[in-house]
Each structure stands twice: as C-alpha cells, then as structure tokens.
Steps between C-alpha positions, in 0.01 A plus 500: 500500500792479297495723127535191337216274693294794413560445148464170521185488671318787243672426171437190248757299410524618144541858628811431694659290234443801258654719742803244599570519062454929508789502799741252337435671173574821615788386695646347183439792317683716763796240512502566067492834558775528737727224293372770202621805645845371660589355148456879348698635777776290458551482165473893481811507740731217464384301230781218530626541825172444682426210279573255830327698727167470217556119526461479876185738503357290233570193740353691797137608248494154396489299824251793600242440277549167553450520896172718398372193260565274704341627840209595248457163436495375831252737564241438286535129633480591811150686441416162331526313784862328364729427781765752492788217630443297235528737199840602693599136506386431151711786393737431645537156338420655168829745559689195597429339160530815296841569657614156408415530147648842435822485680642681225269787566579499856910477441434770249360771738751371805750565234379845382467631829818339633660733201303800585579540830886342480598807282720268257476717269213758347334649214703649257812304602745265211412125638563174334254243633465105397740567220299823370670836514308818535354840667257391755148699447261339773575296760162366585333135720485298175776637248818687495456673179838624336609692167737358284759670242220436221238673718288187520342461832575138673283369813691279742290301744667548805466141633778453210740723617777359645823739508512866404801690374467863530697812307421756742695739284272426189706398245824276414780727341709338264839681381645491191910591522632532144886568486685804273776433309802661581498689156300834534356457177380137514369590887293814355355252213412226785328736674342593207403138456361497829299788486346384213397151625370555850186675392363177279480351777199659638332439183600132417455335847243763735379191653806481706564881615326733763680813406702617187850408517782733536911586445686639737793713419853349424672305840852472564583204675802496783689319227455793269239315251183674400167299429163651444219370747120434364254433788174353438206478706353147443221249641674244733604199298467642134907611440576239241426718198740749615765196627477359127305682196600832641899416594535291170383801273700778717811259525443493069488840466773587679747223311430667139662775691760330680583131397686481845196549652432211783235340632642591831481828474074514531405407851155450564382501867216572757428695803254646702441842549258707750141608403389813553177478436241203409426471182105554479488455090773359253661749291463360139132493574470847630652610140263223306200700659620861418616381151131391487 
C-alpha cells in the first residue's frame, strides 16, 4: 500500500486538509524567508547594481507561491471529491479573462523583463525616457523608477516607454569659451569678470548642474587668440540658462570693460565627456545633508 492510500484510508478528511494548509504554509513561509534573506544579501553588497537581478528573483518568489496556492487549492478539491480537470479548465478560463482585462499589467512585466535582461541600460546610469530625464534607481516588472535634477522620484510604467536615449557617460558638458582682449590689462580684468561670475551659477540655477563648474587656465589658439574655457556639468536638456541669463550677464560685464566687446566673442557649446564612475548620489545633496 502506497504512503498516501495509507493516509487516506486511517485519516479523516479534516485531518488531511489541516495538514495540506500546515505544508503550504510552511512552504510559503520558507519561500518569504528565502525572498527575505536574498534581499539583505543583496542590498548589503551591491545595492544598485543588483537592483535587476532583485526584480527577477522577486518574479521567480512570486510565481512560486503562486504555483504552491494554486496546487493547494486543487488539492483540497480534490479531497472534496471536485474533479480536478475541471478546476484546471475553469482556471484556465478565469486566466483567459483576467489577462484580457489587464493587458496593461501583462505589457508591463513583458516590458520590465524585456529591459532587465536586454541590458539597455542600468541602475545608476543618466537616461531620458518618454520625455523625462534622469538617474535610473530601480529597474523593476511594473516601473522604471528614475531621479531627476530636483531629486523627485518619477515612476514610468513601462508599457509607456517607447524610445530611450542614454548618456552612458553621465552627464552633458556644456563649454563656455569667453575671448581676451588683446590689451593685457582689459584681458586680466575679463578674467577677473569671469572668475567672478562662474561660481553664481551653482547657486542661482543647481537644478541644472551635476558637478560644480570650473575654469581652465588661459588657451592660445593657432591664431594666437586667448579665451578662457568654463565647463559645466549639466542634466541633459537644461543649458538654456547658461545659453541666455548666464551669456547675457557675462557678455554685460565684460562691455563696461571693453565697449568693443562682441557678442561673438562668447561661444557657448556642448559635448560629451567620459564617466568615470556612476554617480550613486547628486552632489548638491550630499552637501545639503552634511550642512544639516
């Protein structure tokens, strides 16, 4: 005789349907401890870089406990005497229907783990999505979940995304080239000017930059000019207050110094330059916490 013809034949039915609930129970509780334990581990390692990886083991927990429900279920029907084919075939139907009304859900989670496993891009990289430009901070089966320059956190279903530019180097750098005069003493006072101005800039617009700005030293060109160069780290698509409020008051400056002064001679461009690292926390928020 079969182990479970011998519990059949000297067990009641309400014993084994208590004991079918203590086995899925525990199983479940196993499965939260498990889902428990590699969330811990992960986020102790690689907090953002794992964050994909997290995503598909939630997937894998979740269709787990379902499969344990579920054949629970059928189980305890089947000790009731309930044809086993037709709760299959009824839920089967059910799925059917529920599948049809939440196509959304569905395209969402093809979506996600179409992203997850196409390596588009990852955590911690720049991204601009449906018009939204940020630092990606989960990538999960329902939402891509990104960062802006604000540090406000926007959730993108993923059945709505349909292109993706990528920075892989992090930022946008845009260059500021302000000309010298040829006078020594009207140069030294421009660069005086400049020196002056640059740093506002943090302060007036830090919803634009990812890094402090900078001056290099004095170039020559091959024509023998010399222009001072002001990089600036910014968010993709937010240059215009440097292209206008910033140019116009550096431009002013510089003609109560020299009328001759053109509007030529400030060139405002952009370029990208390699990351080195990924940038795992803005900068102006790092110093808003330790001013705090």
């Amino acid at each position: 005789m079969r182990l479970s013809e011998w519990i059949a034949a000297n067990t009641s039915l309400p014993v084994r349907l208590v004991a079918i609930v203590v086995l899925v129970a525990a199983a479940h509780l196993l499965v939260i401890a498990v889902r428990s334990f590699s969330d811990h581990l992960l986020a102790e390692r690689r907090p953002y870089e794992m964050r994909k990886l997290k995503s598909v083991t939630s997937l894998a927990t979740s269709a787990i406990v379902f499969v344990l429900y579920f054949g629970a279920i059928g189980l305890v029907l089947y000790e009731l005497e309930v044809s086993v084919e037709a709760y299959f075939g009824s839920a089967a139907v059910v799925g059917l229907a529920v599948g049809f009304g939440s196509q959304g859900l569905v395209q969402d989670v093809v979506t996600g783990l179409t992203l997850i496993f196409s390596d588009l891009f990852d955590v911690g990289e720049m991204v601009e999505i449906s018009g939204q430009s940020g630092i990606v901070r989960s990538i999960g089966l329902r939402f891509i979940v990104l960062e802006n320059a604000l540090g406000a956190e926007i959730f993108i279903p993923n059945r709505t995304i349909t292109n993706v530019i990528n920075y892989p180097r992090g930022y946008v750098r845009c260059l500021v080239d302000v000309s010298l005069p040829n006078d020594p003493a009207e140069a030294k006072e421009v660069e005086r000017i400049v020196m002056q101005l640059f740093p506002t800039v943090t302060e007036r617009f830090p919803g634009i930059l990812l890094a402090p700005p900078s001056v290099e030293e004095r170039v020559k060109t091959s024509a023998g000019r010399e222009f001072l160069r002001i990089k600036f780290r910014l968010w993709p698509g937010r240059g215009a207050p440097i292209e206008t409020t910033f140019k116009q008051e550096l431009q002013e400056a510089i003609k109560a110094v020299d009328a001759d002064y053109g509007e030529w001679m400030i060139s405002v461009y952009y370029e990208v330059e390699k990351q080195t690292r990924r940038p795992q926390a803005l900068w102006f928020r790092k110093r808003s916490r330790s001013s705090s």
